[in-house]
N, C-alpha and C positions, 0 to 999 in steps of 0.2 A: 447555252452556258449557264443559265439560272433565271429566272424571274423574279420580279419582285417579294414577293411569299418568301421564296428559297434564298433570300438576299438577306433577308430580317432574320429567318429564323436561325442560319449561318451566324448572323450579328450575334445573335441572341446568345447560341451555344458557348461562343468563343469570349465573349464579355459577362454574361452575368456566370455561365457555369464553370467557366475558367477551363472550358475542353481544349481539345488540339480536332481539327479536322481534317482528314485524308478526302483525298479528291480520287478516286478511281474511275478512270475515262473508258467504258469495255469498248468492246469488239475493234480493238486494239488489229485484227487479224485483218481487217478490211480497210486499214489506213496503209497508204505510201509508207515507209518505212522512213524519209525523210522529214514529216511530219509526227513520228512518236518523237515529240520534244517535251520531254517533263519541265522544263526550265519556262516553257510559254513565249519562247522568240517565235515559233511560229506552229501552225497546227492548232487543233482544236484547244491547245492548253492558252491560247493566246487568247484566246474569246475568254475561256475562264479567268483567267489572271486579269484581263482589263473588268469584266462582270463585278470581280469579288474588290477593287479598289477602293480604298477607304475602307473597307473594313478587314482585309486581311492580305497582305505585304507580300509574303512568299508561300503561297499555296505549296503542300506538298500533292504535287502530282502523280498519277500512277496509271500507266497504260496498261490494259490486263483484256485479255481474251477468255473471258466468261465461259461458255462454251466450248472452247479447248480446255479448260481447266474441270469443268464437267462430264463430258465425256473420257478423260483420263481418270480420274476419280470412277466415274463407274466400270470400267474396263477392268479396272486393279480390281472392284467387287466383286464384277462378273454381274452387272446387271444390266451390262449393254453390251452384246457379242463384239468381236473383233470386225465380223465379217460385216453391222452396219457402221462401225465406225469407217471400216474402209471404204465405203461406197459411198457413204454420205458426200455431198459437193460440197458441205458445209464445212470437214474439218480437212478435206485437203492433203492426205496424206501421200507424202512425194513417194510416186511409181518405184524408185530405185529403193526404195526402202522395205517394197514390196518384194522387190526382186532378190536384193543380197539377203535376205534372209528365207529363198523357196525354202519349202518341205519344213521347215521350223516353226512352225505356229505358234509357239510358247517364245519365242525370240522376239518373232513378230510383234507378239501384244508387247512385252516387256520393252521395245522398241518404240513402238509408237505409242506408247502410256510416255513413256521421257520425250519423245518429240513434243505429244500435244501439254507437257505440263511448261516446257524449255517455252514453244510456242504461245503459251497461256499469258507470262510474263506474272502468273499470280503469286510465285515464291518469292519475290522480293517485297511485293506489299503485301503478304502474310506477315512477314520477316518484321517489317517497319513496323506494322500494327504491333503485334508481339511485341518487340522491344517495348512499345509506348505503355501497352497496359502493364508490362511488369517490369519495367525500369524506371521511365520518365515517371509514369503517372499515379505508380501505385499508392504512395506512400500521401501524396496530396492529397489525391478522390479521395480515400478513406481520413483523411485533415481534415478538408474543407468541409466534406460530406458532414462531417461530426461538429464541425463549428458550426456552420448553417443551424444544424438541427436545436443545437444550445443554445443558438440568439433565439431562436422562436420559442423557445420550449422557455427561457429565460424571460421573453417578451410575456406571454403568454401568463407566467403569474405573475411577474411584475404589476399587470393590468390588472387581475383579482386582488392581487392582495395591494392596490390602489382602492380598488372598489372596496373592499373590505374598510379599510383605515378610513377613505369618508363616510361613509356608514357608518362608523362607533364613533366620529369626529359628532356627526349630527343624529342624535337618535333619534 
């Protein structure tokens, strides 16, 4: 659920850089299905959520199948045939799926590109992130980013032209 390092540096982002942080838990495709709890009553979100206390309340959580979401992605390309997606043990493509589409090949991928992206769960935290870069967060990052940079850049010759004025104070 994190270590110490990943605990601070967590702190770090969310206090001094004023970020928001998504929590993405993959291989979502290998848990009980009563354990994808984004809320953290129970399932691996629960280890996260107790981890990250004290430093951050309501973890946004997100269950995502990396690798369904990869191999649908390259399927749409054409940079990973149909025929190993099908075989693969790893993405699990249900038999009948095989079946009600015989002799259609072109269905078939179109088919199982939407099974493994549905199965992925990655379109909802795509979705989250997006909103956040250009609704919540845009208008601040580019705020704060620019205030930041004007206390330092303000700091900066404040302290020269400090130095300066005691220099012609004492020649």
């Amino acid at each position: 659920a994190g270590n110490r390092p990943d605990m601070e540096f967590i702190r770090r982002v969310i206090q001094n850089r004023r970020r928001h942080v998504f929590f993405p838990i993959n291989k979502a495709d290998q848990l009980e299905e009563d354990s994808i709890d984004p809320t953290g009553i129970r399932g691996p979100a629960r280890s996260l959520r107790r981890s990250l206390a004290g430093v951050l309340d309501a973890p946004e959580v997100f269950f995502v199948a990396g690798l369904f979401a990869l191999r649908a992605r390259q399927l749409a390309q054409g940079t990973v045939s149909l025929d190993s997606v099908l075989k693969s043990n790893r993405t699990r493509i249900p038999f009948h799926m095989v079946e009600e589409c015989a002799g259609d090949r072109d269905a078939l991928r179109d088919r199982v590109i939407r099974y493994l992206l549905k199965a992925s769960r990655i379109s909802e935290f795509e979705e989250r992130v997006d909103n956040y870069l250009h609704c919540e967060n845009k208008e601040s990052a580019v705020t704060e980013d620019g205030l930041r940079r004007i206390v330092v850049l303000g700091d900066e010759f404040a302290s020269r032209l400090g130095s300066q004025l005691a220099a012609a104070k004492d020649p």
